[in-house]
N, C-alpha and C positions, 0 to 999 in steps of 0.2 A: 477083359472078360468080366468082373469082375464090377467095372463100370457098367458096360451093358444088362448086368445082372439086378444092379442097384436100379438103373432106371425103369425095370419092369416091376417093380415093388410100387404100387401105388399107394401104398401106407406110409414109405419113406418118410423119416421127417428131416433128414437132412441138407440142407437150406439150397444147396446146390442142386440135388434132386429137384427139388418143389421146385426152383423157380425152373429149371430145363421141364416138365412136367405143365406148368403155368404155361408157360412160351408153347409146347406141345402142342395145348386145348386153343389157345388162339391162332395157332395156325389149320389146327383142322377143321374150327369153327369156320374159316375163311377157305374152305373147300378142298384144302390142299392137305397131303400126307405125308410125312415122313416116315421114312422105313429104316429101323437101327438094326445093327448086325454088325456081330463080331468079326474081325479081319484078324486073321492071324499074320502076326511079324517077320519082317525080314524073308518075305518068298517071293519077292519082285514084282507083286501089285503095283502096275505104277500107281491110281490114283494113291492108294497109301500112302508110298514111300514119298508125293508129294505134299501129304499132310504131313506125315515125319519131318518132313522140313521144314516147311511151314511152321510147326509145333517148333522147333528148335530156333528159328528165327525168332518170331513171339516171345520164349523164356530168354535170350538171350537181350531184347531190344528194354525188356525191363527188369535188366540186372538189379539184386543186391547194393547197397552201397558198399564202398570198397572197405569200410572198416570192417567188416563181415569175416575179410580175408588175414585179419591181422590181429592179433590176443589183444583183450583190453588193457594190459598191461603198457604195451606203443602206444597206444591213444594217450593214456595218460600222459607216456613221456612225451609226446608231440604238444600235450597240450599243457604241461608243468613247461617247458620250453619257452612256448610263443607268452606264456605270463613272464616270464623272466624278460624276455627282451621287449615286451610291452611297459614292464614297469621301466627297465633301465631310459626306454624311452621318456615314458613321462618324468623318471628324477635326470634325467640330464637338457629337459627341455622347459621345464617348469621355469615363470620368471621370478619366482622366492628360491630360497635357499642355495644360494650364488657361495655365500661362505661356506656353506658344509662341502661344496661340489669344488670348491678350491683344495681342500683335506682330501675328502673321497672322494675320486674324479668320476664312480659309477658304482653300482649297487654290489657290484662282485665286490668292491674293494671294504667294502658295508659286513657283507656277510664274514668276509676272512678276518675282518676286528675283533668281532663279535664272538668269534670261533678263538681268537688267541687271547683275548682280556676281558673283564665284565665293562661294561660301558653305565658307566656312577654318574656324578652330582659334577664332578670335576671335568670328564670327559667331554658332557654335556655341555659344558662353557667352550671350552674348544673347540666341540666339532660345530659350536652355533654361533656364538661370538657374544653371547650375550651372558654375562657372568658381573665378577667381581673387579674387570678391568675399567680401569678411569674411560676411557672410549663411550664404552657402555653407558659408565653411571653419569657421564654428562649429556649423553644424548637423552636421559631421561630427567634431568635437574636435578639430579641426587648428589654428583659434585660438581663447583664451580668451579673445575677445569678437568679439560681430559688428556695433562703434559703428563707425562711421568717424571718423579720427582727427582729419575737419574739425568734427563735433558729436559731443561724447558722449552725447548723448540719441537720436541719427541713427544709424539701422543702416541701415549701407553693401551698399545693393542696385547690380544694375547702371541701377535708371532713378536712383537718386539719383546713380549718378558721371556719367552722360549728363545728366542737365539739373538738376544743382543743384551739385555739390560743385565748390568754388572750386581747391581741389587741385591737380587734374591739366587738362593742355590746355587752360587759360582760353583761350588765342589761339586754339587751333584751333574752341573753343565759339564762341566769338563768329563767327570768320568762315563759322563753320557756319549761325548763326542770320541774321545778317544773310542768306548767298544764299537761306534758306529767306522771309524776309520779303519778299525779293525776286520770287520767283515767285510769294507768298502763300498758300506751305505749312506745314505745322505740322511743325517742324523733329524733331520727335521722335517721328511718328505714320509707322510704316516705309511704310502703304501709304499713305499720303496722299503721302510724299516717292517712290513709286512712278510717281509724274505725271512726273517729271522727272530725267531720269538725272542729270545732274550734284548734282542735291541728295542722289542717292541713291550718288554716287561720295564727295561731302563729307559725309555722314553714315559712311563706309566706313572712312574715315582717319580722324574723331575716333573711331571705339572700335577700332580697330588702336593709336591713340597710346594710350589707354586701358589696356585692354589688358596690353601692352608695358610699362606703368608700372606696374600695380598689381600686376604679378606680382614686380618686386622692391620693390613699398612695403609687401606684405605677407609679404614672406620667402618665398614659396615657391620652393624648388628643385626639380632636376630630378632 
C-alpha cells in the first residue's frame, strides 16, 4: 500500500519512483494504460499469489553472497588460513633456500623457533649456511681451503662443527647430547628438539659457543 501510495506522488523524487513514473509516460504516450491497485495479501487472489512467487523466485535467483551468512570474524579465519598454506607452499617449493628447508622442513616449524628463542647473528649462519665456516669462506676466496683443521679430508660445514668436530665445545656437546637422550630427542634435528624448550635453549648455547670460536679459529675479522 504503501508503494502504490508513493507511486501516485508525482513529485516523488525517489529514483525508483521516477523511473517507474518515466517507463509509465512512455507507455501511455504509445496508447496504452496501466491501471495500479492495491491487492491485499494472503486472500487467495490467484494472479497475486502467482506474483508472490514469482517475487520470491526473483529474490531468491539473485541471492547475497554466502559471506553475508557468516561474521567477519570466519572470513578472516578462512582467509589468515589459505595465507598460511600459500606461503608453506611457496617456502617448500622455492628452488633457493634448500639448506634452511633441510633445518625447517616448513613455515610452522619457522614460527615455533621463533616463539621458543630469539633468532640472532649466530642462528642466522645455521639456519643459512653462510657464516664463519671454512665451506663458506672458500666458496668466496676468503680461505684457501674449506678442510677443517680436525680432518683434512673433512670440509668443515656447520653440521660437521655441531655433531662431529672434536675441536670446539666437546663439554658443551656432550651435555647437550646427553639432555637430548634424556627427553629422547634427536639432539641435532632443530624441530624434533622443538618438543622441548630446554633442549632447544641447550642446543642455543652450543652453536653461540660455536660460533664465538670459530670466528677467531678461522681468522675472520671485523
Amino acid at each position: 500500500m504503501s508503494a502504490a501510495k508513493e507511486l501516485e506522488n508525482q513529485s516523488s523524487t525517489n529514483p525508483q519512483v521516477v523511473k517507474i513514473h518515466r517507463t509509465n509516460n512512455q507507455i501511455t504516450a504509445s496508447g496504452r494504460r496501466i491501471h495500479l491497485a492495491w491487492v491485499k495479501a494472503h486472500v487467495g487472489i490467484v494472479d497475486n499469489e502467482e506474483a508472490d512467487t514469482a517475487a520470491k523466485a526473483a529474490a531468491h535467483s539473485h541471492r547475497a553472497q554466502e559471506y553475508n551468512y557468516f561474521p567477519i570474524s570466519f572470513v578472516k579465519y578462512i582467509i589468515r588460513n589459505q595465507s598460511i598454506q600459500e606461503s608453506n607452499i611457496a617456502y617448500t617449493t622455492e628452488r633457493q633456500g634448500q639448506h634452511t628447508r633441510n633445518v625447517l622442513l616448513n613455515k610452522d616449524a619457522i614460527q615455533k623457533l621463533r616463539q621458543a628463542i630469539e633468532i640472532d647473528f649466530a642462528w642466522t649462519q645455521i639456519l643459512t649456511g653462510h657464516g664463519y665456516c671454512l665451506q663458506y669462506l672458500h666458496r668466496f676466496k676468503i680461505s684457501a681451503t674449506d678442510k677443517c683443521p680436525c680432518n683434512p679430508d673433512t670440509v668443515q660445514t656447520f653440521k660437521h662443527l655441531l655433531e662431529e668436530c672434536p675441536r670446539l665445545t666437546q663439554a658443551t656437546t656432550r651435555l647437550h647430547e646427553e639432555m637430548c637422550q634424556h627427553f629422547d630427542l634427536e639432539p641435532y634435528n632443530v624441530v624434533s628438539l622443538l618438543e622441548n624448550k630446554k633442549c632447544v635453549e641447550s642446543y642455543d648455547q652450543l652453536l653461540h659457543a660455536i660460533v664465538l670460536q670459530l670466528k677467531e679459529c678461522n681468522n675472520i675479522y671485523n
